[in-house]
C-alpha positions as CSV (number, residue, x, y, z in Angstrom):
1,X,0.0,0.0,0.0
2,X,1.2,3.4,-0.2
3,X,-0.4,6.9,0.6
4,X,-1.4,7.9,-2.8
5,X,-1.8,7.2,-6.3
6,X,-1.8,9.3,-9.5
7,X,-3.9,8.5,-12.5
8,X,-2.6,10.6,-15.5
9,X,1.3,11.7,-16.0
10,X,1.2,14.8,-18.5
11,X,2.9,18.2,-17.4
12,X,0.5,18.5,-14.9
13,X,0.6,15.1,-13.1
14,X,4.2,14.9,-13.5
15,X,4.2,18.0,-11.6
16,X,1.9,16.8,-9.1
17,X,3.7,13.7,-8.8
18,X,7.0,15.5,-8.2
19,X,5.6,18.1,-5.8
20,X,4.8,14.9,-3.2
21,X,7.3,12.9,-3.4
22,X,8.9,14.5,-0.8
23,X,6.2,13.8,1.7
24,X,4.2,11.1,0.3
25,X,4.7,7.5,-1.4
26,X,2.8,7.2,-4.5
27,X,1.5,4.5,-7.1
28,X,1.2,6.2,-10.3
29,X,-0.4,4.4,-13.5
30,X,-0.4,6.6,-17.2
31,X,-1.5,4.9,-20.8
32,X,1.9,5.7,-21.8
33,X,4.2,3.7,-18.9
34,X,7.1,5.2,-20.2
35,X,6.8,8.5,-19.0
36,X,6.6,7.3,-15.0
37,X,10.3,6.0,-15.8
38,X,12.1,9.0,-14.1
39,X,9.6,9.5,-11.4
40,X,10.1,5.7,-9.9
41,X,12.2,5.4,-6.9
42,X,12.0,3.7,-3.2
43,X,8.5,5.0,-2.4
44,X,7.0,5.5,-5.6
45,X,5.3,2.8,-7.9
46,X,4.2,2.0,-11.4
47,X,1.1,0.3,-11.6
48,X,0.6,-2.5,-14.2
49,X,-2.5,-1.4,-14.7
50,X,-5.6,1.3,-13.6
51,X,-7.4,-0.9,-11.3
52,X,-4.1,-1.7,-9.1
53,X,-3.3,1.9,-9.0
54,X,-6.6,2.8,-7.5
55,X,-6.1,-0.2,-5.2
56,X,-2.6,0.5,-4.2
57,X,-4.0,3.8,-1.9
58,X,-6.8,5.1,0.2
59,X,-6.7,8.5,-1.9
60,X,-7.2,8.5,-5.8
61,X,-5.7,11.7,-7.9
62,X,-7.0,11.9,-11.4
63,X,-5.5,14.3,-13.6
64,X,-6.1,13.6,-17.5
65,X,-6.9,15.4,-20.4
66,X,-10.6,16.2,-20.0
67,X,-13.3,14.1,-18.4
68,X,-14.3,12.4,-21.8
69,X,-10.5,10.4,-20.7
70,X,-11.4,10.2,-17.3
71,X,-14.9,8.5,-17.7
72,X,-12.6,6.1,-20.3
73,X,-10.0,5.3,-17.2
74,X,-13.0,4.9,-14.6
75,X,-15.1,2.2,-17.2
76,X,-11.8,0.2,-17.6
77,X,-12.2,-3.6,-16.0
78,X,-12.0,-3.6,-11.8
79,X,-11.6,0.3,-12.0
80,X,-15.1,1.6,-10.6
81,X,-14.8,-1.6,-8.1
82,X,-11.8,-0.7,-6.5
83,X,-12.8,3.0,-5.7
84,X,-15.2,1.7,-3.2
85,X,-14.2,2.9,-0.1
86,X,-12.0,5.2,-1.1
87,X,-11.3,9.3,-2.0
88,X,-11.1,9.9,-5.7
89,X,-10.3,13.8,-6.4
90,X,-10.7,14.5,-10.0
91,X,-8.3,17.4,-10.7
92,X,-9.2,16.9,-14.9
93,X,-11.0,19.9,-16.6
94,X,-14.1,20.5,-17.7
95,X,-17.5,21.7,-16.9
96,X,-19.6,22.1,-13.8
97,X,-22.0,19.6,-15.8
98,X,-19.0,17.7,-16.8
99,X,-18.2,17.4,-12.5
100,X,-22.1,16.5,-11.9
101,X,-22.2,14.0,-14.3
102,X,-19.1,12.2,-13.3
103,X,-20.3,12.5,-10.0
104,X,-23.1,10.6,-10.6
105,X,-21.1,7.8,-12.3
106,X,-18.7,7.5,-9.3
107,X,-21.7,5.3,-6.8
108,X,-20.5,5.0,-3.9
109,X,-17.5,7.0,-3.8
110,X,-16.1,9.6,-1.7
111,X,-15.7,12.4,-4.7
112,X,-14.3,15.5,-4.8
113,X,-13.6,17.9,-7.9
114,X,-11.1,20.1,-8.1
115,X,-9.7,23.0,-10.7
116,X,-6.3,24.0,-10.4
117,X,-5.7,27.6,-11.0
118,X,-2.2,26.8,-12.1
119,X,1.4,26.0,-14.2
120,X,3.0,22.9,-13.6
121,X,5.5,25.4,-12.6
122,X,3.7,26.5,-10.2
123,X,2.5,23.5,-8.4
124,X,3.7,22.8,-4.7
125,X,3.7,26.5,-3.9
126,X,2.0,28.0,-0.4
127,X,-0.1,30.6,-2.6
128,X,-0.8,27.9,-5.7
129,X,-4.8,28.1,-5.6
130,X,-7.1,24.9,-5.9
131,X,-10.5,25.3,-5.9
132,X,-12.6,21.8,-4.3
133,X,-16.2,21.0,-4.5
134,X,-17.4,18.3,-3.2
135,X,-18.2,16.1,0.6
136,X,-16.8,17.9,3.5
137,X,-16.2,14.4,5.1
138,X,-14.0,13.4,2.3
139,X,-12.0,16.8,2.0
140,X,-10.5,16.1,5.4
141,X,-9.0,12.9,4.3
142,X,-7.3,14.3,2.0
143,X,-7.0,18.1,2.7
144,X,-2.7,17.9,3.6
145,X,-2.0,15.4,0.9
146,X,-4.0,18.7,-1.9
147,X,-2.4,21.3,0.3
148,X,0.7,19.8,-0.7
149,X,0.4,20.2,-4.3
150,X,-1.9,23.6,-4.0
151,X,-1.5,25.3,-0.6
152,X,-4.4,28.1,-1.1
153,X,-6.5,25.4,-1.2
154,X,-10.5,27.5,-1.1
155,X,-13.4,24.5,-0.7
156,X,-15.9,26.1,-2.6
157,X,-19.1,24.0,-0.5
158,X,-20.7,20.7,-1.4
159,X,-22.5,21.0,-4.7
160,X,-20.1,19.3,-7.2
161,X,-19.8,21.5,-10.1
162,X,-18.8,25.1,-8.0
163,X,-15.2,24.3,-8.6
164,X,-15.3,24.0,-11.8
165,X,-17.9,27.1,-12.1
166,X,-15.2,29.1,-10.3
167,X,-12.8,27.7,-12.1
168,X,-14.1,29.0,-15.6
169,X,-15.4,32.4,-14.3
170,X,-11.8,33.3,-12.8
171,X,-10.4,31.8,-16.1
172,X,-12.6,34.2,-17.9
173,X,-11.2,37.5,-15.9
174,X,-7.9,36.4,-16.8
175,X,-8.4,35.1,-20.7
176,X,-10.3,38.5,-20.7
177,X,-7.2,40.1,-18.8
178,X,-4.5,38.5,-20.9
179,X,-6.5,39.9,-24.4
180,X,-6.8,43.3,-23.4
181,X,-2.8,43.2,-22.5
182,X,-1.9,41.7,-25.9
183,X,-3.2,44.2,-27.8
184,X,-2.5,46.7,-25.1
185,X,1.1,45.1,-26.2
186,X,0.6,46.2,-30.1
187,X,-0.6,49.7,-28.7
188,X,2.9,49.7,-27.1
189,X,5.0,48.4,-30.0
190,X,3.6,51.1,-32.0
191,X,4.8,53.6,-30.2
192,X,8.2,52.0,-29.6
193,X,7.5,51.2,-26.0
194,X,8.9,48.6,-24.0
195,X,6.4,45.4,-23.9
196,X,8.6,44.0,-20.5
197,X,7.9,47.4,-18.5
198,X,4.3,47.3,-19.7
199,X,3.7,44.0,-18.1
200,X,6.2,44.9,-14.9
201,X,3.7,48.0,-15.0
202,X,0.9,45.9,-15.0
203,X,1.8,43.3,-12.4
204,X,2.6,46.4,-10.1
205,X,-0.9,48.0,-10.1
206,X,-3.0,44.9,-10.0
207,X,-4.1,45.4,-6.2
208,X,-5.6,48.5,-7.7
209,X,-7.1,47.4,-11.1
210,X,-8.3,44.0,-8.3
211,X,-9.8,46.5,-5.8
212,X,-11.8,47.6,-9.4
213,X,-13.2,44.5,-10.0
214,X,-14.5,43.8,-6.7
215,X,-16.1,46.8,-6.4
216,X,-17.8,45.9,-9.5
217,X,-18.8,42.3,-8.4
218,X,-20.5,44.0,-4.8
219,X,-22.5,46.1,-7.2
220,X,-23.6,43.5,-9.3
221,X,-24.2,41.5,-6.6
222,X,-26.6,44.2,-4.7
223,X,-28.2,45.3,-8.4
224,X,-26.5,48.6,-7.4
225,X,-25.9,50.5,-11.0
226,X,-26.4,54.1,-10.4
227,X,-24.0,56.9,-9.0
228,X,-21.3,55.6,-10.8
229,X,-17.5,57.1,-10.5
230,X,-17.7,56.4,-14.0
231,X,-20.1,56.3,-16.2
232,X,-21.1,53.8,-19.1
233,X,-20.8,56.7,-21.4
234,X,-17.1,57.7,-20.3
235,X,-16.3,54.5,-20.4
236,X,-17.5,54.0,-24.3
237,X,-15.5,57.0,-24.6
238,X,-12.4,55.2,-24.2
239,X,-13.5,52.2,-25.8
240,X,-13.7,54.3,-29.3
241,X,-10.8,55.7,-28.8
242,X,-9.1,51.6,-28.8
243,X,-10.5,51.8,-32.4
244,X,-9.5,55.2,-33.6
245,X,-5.7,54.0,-32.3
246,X,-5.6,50.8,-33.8
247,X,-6.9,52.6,-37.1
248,X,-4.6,55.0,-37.0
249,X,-1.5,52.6,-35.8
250,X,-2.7,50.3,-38.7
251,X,-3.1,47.3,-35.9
252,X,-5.4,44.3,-35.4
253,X,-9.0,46.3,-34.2
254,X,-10.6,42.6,-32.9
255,X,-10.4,43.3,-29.4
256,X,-11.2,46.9,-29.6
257,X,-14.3,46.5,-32.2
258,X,-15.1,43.7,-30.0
259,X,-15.1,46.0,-27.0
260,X,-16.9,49.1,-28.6
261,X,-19.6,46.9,-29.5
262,X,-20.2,45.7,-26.2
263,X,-20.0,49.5,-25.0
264,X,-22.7,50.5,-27.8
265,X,-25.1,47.6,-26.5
266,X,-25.3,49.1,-23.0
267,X,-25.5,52.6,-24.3
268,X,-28.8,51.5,-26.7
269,X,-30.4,49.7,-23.4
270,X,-30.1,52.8,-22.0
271,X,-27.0,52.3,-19.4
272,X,-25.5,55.8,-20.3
273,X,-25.5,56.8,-17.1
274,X,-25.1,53.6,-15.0
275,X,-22.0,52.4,-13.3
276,X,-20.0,49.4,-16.2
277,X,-21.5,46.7,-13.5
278,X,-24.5,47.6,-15.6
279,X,-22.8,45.0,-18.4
280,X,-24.1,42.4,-17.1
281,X,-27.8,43.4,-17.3
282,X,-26.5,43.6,-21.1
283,X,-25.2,39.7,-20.8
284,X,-28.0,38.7,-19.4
């Protein structure tokens, strides 16, 4: 027996794998056997197979492709059989319907589905996030062997799919982020200005642009649009001017016609003069 096993050796598991060895011994089982090779030592073992890696330990990691792989793993011969009894933490992504539904399929297990806000890089570290959905009882099995790989570990309650949710909606703030600073990029390139210090820039304000978006989310949250420091309309403002630059600059105007449009939807529902929380009456 040993303390853990690990279904799934890509970047990520081999990450995971490598982040608790130092604390744990581990089975570990992949489709591809070859890649456990420089992983293997004293305390950590290569399954033949997926059913004796998920008997080898009381607590089952899963981290594969997408869950389409992971219901594939699970329906192998002995698999669902040997998870009786057991924790079985699927750290593979998907949807919170994706979560649900695999939770359903695991009877009689003690499940838990997590999201990973993370690099392989970046795994083992005290501020790594992992969000967990999932039985309470079956978190505190397991909760030092995930704070080992993840240590801002956040359990997001019992309903199976909130990781996942929370997973996707921060994954949308950054994507969304990470768009805006690419072309904010181009906007600096055409002016011969240093990419590097744009991001340093950037990392060095984010408490501030943060301490925007959570004022935004309280507003939303208590449908409170009006008296805004900022208007819908000034805001529009600025979202022209992104396509009168990227015209004039001769750049890619996606992101920027993507944003105007946006801007003009709220101004025709008559937003003008509401607070930009007032997007989301747009969205919805």
């Amino acid at each position: 027996m040993t303390d853990v096993s690990l279904i799934g050796l890509g970047p990520m598991g081999i990450a995971l794998a490598r982040a608790l060895q130092p604390r744990y011994t581990l089975t570990l089982w992949n489709r591809t056997a070859e890649r456990a090779k420089p992983l293997l030592n004293q305390g950590t073992l290569l399954a033949a197979d997926a059913r004796s890696a998920v008997e080898a330990s009381p607590i089952v990691l899963m981290c594969v492709a997408d869950y389409a792989a992971a219901r594939a793993i699970l329906a192998m011969p002995g698999v669902a059989a040997a998870l009786r009894g057991k924790v079985l933490v699927q750290l593979s992504t998907g949807t919170p319907q994706d979560a649900r539904e695999a939770w359903a399929a695991a009877d009689g297990v003690a499940y838990l589905d997590g999201a990973l806000l993370a690099t392989p890089g970046q795994i083992g570290r005290p501020d790594t996030p992992l969000f967990i959905s999932g039985e309470e009882r079956a978190l505190a099995a397991c909760r030092p062997v995930l704070e080992t790989i993840a240590g801002n570990l956040m359990y997001m309650g019992e309903a199976i799919g909130n990781a996942a949710a929370w997973d996707l909606a921060t994954l949308s703030c950054m994507f969304g982020a990470m768009s805006g600073f690419f072309h904010g990029a181009r906007i600096c390139e055409s002016e011969g200005l240093g990419v590097g210090e744009f991001g340093r820039m950037i990392g060095a304000i984010s408490p501030v642009l943060g301490e925007m978006i959570r004022a935004e989310g309280d507003a939303i949250e208590a449908g409170r649009y009006g008296e805004p420091e900022s208007s819908m309309a000034t805001c529009a403002g600025s979202g022209r001017l992104f396509v009168k630059q990227a015209r004039e600059a001769k750049l890619d105007a996606s992101f920027p016609h993507f944003l105007a449009g946006m801007f003009d939807r709220a101004l025709a529902a008559g937003y003008a003069n509401e607070r930009l929380a007032a997007m989301v009456k747009v969205l919805r």
